[in-house]
N, C-alpha and C positions, 0 to 999 in steps of 0.2 A: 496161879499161873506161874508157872517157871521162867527163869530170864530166857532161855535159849526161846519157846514160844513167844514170847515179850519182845524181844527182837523182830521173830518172823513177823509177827504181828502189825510190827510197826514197818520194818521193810514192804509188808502189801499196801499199808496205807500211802509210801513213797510211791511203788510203781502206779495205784490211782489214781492220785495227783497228778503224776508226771502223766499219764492220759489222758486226762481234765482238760491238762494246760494243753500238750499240743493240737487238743480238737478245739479248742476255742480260740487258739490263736487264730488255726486256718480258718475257723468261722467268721469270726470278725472283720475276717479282710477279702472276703466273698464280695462284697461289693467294689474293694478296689480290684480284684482280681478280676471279674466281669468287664468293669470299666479298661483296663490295660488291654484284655484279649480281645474288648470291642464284640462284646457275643449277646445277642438276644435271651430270652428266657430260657427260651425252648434249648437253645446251646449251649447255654449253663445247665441244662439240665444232663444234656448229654455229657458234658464235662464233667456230673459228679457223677454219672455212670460207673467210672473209671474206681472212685471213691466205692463204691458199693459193688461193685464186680471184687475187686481184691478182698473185702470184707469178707463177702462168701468165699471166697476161694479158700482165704487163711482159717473162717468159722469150721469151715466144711472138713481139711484135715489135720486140725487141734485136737478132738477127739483120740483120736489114732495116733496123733506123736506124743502126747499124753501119755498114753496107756501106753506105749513102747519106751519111750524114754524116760518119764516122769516130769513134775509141774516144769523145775528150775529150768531146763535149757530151754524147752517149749516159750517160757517166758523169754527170759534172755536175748534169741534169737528173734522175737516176735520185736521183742523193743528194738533190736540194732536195726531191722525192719523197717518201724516207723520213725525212726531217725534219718534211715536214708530217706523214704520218701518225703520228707520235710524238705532236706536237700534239694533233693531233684523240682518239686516245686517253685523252690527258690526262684532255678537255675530256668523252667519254663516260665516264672513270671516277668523275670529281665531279660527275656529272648522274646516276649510276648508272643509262645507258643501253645496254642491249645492242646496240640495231642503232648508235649511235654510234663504241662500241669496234669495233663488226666494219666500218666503215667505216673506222676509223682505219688498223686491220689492213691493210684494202684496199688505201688506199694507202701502207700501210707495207710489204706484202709487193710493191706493183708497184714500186718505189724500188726493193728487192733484185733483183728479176726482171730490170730492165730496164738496172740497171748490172754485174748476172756476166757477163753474154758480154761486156760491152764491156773491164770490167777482165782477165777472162781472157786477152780477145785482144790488150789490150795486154800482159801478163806474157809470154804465148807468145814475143809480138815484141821483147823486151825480155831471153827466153833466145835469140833469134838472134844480137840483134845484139852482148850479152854475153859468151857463147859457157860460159854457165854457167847449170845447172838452178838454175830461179827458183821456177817456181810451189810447189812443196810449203812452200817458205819463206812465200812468201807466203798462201799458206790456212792456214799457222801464224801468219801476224799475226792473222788471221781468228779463231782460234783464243786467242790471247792476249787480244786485246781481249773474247772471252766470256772470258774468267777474270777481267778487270780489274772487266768489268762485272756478273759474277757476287758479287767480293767485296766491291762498292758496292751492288747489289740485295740484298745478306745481309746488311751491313749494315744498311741503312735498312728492310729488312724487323724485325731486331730492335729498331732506334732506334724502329719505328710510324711512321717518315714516309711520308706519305699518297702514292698512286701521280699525283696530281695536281700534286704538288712533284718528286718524283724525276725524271718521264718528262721535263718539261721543263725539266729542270737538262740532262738527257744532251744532250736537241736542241740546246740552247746550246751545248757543247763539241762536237758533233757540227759546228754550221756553221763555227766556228773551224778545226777541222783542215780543212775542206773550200775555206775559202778559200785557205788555206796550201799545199795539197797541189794544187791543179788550174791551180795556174801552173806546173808543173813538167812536166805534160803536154801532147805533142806535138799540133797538130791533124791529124787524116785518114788515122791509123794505118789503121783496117780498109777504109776507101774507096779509099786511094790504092795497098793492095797489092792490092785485086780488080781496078782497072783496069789495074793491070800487069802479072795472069796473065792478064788474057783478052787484053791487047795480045800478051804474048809466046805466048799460044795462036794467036794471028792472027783471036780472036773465037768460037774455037770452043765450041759448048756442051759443058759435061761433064755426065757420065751422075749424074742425081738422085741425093743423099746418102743417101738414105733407101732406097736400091736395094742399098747397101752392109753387105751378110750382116757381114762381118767388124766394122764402124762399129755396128751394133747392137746385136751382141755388146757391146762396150763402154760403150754405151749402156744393157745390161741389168745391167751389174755397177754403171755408177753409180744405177741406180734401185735397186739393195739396199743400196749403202753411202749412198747418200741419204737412205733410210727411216730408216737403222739411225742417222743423227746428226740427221735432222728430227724423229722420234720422242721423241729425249731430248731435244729442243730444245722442243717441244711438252709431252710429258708428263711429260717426267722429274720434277721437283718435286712432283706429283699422284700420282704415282707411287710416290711415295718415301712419302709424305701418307696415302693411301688404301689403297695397296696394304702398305706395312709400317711404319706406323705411329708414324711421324716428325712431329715439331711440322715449320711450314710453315719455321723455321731450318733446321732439316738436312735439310730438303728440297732449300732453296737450298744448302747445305754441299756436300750430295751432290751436283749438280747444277756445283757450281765445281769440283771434282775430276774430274767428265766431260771440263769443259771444258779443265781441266790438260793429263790424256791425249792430249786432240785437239793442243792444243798441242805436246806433248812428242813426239808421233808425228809430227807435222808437220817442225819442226824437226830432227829426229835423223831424217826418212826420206831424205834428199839421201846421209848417208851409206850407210845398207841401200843404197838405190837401184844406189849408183853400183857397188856389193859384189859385190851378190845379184843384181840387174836387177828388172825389173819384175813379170814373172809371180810371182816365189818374194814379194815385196817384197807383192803384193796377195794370195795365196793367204795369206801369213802372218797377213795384217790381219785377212781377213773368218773367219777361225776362230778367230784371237784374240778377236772381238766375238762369235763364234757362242756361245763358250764364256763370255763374262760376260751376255750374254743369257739363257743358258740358268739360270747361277747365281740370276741377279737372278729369273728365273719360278718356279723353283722351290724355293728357298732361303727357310724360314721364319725365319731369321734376317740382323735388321734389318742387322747389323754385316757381315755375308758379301756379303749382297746390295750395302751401298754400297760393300765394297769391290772388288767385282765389278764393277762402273760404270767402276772403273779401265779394266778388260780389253775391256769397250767401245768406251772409248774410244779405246784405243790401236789398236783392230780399226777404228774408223770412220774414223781420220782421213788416212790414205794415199789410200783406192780412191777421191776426188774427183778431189784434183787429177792424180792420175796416170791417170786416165782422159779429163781432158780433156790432157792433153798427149799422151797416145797419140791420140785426135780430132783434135788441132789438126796431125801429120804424117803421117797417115793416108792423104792424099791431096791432091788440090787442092783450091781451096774454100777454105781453114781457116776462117773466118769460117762460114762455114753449117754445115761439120762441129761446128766446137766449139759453134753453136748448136741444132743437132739431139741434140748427148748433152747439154747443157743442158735441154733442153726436158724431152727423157726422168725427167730426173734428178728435174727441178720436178714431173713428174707424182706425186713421190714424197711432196711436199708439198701436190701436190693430194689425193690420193686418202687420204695416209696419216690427216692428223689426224682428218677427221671421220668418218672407216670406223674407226681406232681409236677416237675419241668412241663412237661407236655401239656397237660390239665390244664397248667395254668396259662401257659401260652396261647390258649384258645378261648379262656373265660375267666382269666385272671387269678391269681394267687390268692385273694380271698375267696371267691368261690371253691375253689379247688380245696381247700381246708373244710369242706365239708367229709368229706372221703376219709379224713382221720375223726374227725368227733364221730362218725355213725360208730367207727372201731373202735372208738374207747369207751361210749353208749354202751356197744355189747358186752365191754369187760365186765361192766357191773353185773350182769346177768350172770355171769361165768363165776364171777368170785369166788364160790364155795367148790370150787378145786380145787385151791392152794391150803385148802385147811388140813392140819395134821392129821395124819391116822391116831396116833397117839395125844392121852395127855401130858404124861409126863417125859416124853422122847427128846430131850433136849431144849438145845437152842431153837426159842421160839415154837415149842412145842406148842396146840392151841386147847382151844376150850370147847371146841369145836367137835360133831362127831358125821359121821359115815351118813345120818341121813339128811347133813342138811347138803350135800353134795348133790348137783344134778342127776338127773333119772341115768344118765348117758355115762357118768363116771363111774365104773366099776373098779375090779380089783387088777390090781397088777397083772401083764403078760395074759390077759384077758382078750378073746377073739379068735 
């Protein structure tokens, strides 16, 4: 690997990170923020609306600023994005105004939307020209930096410092990494490789992304393992609070040991991966999370259920990245595939918090967590999507072939 990749490389691991930390700071302080604007479940739920409405707006066209401009600015602007909406947060939690915060949200959650496909698509390109699985490392920096920013949010949760101090101490360290890390990125990654398949296509159109049985497939495994980590992203702390009876500390406690898992599954899945392959690698995952789901629902003890959160975690934190890596060689395109099981994924954040707000408002936040375990139950059926066409195709290539693939996955641009 050459320095100049060696750099890139580690600049994506910064912009992770710095994503990590600022969604777990706001997570962690979910309950003082509830507590300030005085809002019910059901109104927190509406409140993270806001949070998942901008998510899709930014998922929906990243694809498209991608492919016109290239990864670097697409990122860039994504991050200056979700800086501001940290800010503006702030500025609704010490006004103690709800459409404020869910403005902040808005464009805290389109910052995120709008720089995944782009950081994706440069990791993807960054395991080519490596010739080394990248991405699961890096959705573990992703992951790290929610632990970091978990045990900083637990913190100042116990210290009483106000969420109007905290949010934008983070933004502060947040723009720091982000001038640091975006010199290190190439310009015109996802532009300059679409004008070089349809040059070397001679121009020809390919068959819509969305036509692709088998790409949806993998598309519906990242909408259960998306749920099953936007969930605990969203309500785990509330969770822990309401549902078994935790001060809003070990809410956050619990909450940072999610995010350990996601971490630790992250990091230690390159080697499963390269073992087991892909299908055994995600069929493990989403039943390992099926079965701390299930403990956490119906486990009337407080200690079983957070240590249950564990099993979770370690269940959520593969079936992302390794579903857009199966996306991103899937076929031609990669930029519009990895942005199509993007999208899917985000709908997971669309739909999930405020149908869980609501759910749970009517029959409680542990009931309502049935509605992610049935969707992470079904990834395991799905698993044998995400397995390689090829043996030896790269990063994370599998061992895996064409029939253990469901009857419903066919070939590419198929339909």
């Amino acid at each position: 690997m050459d320095q100049a990749v060696r750099r890139r490389r580690q600049a994506l691991f910064l912009l992770f990170l710095l994503a990590g930390i600022a969604m777990s700071s706001w997570v962690t302080r979910t309950p003082a923020i509830r507590d300030r604007l005085e809002l019910s479940t059901t109104q927190m739920g509406l409140v993270l609306f806001g949070l998942s409405l901008g998510s899709m707006a930014g998922i929906s066209c990243s694809g498209r600023l991608v492919s016109r401009f290239g990864t670097r600015p697409v990122i860039v602007w994504g991050t200056w994005l979700l800086i501001a909406g940290m800010a503006v947060i702030s500025v609704g939690a010490l006004a103690a105004s709800a459409p404020v915060v869910a403005a902040g949200l808005c464009a805290f959650g389109a910052g995120l939307g709008v720089g995944d496909v782009a950081v994706n698509v440069d990791g993807t390109d960054v395991e080519r020209l490596s010739g080394r699985t990248t991405l699961p490392s890096l959705h573990g920096c992703f992951s790290l930096g929610t632990v970091l920013g978990a045990g900083v949010g637990m913190a100042a949760t116990a210290a009483r410092i106000p969420v109007h101090w905290h949010l934008p101490a983070v933004a502060l360290s947040a723009t720091g990494i982000l001038l640091y890390a975006a010199r290190s990125i190439p310009e015109g990654t996802g532009r300059i490789a679409t004008e070089e398949s349809r040059a070397a296509d001679g121009g020809r159109r390919h068959p819509a992304v969305w036509k692709d049985r088998r790409l949806l497939l993998i598309g519906a495994i990242v909408l259960a393992m998306a749920l099953a980590e936007g969930s605990a992203n969203d309500w785990l702390p509330l969770l822990m609070v309401d549902g078994h009876g935790m001060d809003a500390t070990a809410g956050s406690l619990v909450y940072a040991g999610f995010a350990a898992a996601m971490t630790l599954g992250r990091f230690a899945g390159t080697y499963f991966l390269d073992r087991f392959g892909r299908t055994i690698v995600v069929r493990a995952s989403a039943l390992s999370g099926a079965l701390g789901l299930l403990l956490v629902i119906v486990s009337d003890s407080a200690a079983l259920a957070g240590a249950a959160v564990l099993l979770w975690g370690l269940g959520a934190s593969l079936g992302f990245p390794l579903a857009l890596s199966a996306a991103g060689e899937s076929g031609p395109d990669q930029t519009a595939r990895v942005g199509l099981v993007a999208v899917i994924g985000y709908v997971a954040f669309l739909v999930g918090p405020p149908g869980l707000g609501f759910l749970g408002g009517h029959i409680g936040l542990r009931p309502a967590m049935a509605v992610v375990l049935a969707c992470v139950a079904c990834a395991a059926f799905l698993a044998p999507a995400v397995e390689s066409r090829s043996r030896t195709g790269g990063p994370g290539a599998a061992r895996g072939t064409d029939a253990d693939l469901p009857a419903t996955a066919d070939d590419a641009g198929s339909a």
